[in-house]
C-alpha positions as CSV (number, residue, x, y, z in Angstrom):
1,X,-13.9,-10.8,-39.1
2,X,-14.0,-8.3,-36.3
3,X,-14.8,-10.9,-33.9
4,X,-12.0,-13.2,-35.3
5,X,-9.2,-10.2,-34.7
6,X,-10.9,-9.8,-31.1
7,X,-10.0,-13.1,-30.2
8,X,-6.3,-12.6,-31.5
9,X,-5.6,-9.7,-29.8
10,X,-6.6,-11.3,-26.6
11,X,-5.0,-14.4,-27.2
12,X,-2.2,-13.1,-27.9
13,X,-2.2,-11.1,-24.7
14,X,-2.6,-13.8,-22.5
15,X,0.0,-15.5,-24.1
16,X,2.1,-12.3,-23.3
17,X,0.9,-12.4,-19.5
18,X,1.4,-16.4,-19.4
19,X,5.5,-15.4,-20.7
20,X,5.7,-12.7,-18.4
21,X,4.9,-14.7,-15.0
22,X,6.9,-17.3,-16.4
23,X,9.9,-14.6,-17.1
24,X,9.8,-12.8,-13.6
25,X,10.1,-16.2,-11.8
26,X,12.9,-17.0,-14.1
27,X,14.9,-13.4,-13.3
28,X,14.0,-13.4,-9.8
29,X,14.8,-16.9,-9.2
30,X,10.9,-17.0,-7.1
31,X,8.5,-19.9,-6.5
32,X,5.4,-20.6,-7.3
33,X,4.2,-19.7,-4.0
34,X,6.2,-16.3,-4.3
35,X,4.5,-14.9,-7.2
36,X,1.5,-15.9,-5.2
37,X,2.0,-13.9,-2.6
38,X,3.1,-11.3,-4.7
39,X,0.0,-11.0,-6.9
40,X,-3.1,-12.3,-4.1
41,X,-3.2,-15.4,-6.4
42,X,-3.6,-19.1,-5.2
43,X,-0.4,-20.8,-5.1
44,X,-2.5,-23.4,-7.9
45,X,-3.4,-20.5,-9.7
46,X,0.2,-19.1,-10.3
47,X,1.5,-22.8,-11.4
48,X,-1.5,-22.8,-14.0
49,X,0.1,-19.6,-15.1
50,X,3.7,-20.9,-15.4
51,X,2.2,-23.9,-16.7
52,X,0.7,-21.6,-19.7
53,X,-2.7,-23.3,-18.8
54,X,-4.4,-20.0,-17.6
55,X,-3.5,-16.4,-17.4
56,X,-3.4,-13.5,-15.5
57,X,-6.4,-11.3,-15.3
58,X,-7.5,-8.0,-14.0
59,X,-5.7,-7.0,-10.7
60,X,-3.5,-9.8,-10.4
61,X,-2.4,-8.7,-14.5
62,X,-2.1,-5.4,-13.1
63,X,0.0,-6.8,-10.5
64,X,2.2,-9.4,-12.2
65,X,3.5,-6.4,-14.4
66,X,4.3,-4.0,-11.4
67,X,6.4,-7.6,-10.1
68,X,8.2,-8.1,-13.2
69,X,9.1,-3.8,-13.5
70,X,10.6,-5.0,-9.9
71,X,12.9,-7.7,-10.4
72,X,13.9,-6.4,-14.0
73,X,17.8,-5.7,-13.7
74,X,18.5,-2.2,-14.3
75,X,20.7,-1.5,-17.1
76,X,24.0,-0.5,-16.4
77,X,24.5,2.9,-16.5
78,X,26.6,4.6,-18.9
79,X,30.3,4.9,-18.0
80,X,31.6,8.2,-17.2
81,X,34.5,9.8,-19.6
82,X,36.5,11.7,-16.5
């Protein structure tokens, strides 16, 4: 049973990862070949991501989620009542 939830929780974040790479080249409007760049990943390896046939790991996770905190639009800010 422990084993079994194990295996869920990390399923489940790589399947967050997989949504996130896939998000950020969405907002950001980047390529394949961008994110890339942007995380030290092979150009093949950040398609396989977008493709949700592999996931991010390790540094390039790490990285990924610093990318995505970068091209998330700020939220307006809250209009002054001069």
């Amino acid at each position: 049973m422990l084993m079994q939830c194990r295996y869920s929780l990390r399923m489940a974040r790589l399947t967050t990862l997989m949504r996130e790479a896939a998000h950020v080249r969405e907002i950001a409007d980047l390529t394949d070949a961008d994110i890339a760049r942007a995380t030290g990943a092979a150009k093949s390896t950040s398609r396989a991501w977008l493709n949700g046939t592999r996931s991010p790991t390790g540094e390039r996770a790490e990285r990924l989620i610093e990318l995505s905190a970068l091209v998330e639009p700020s939220p307006d800010p809250p209009a002054s009542s001069a």
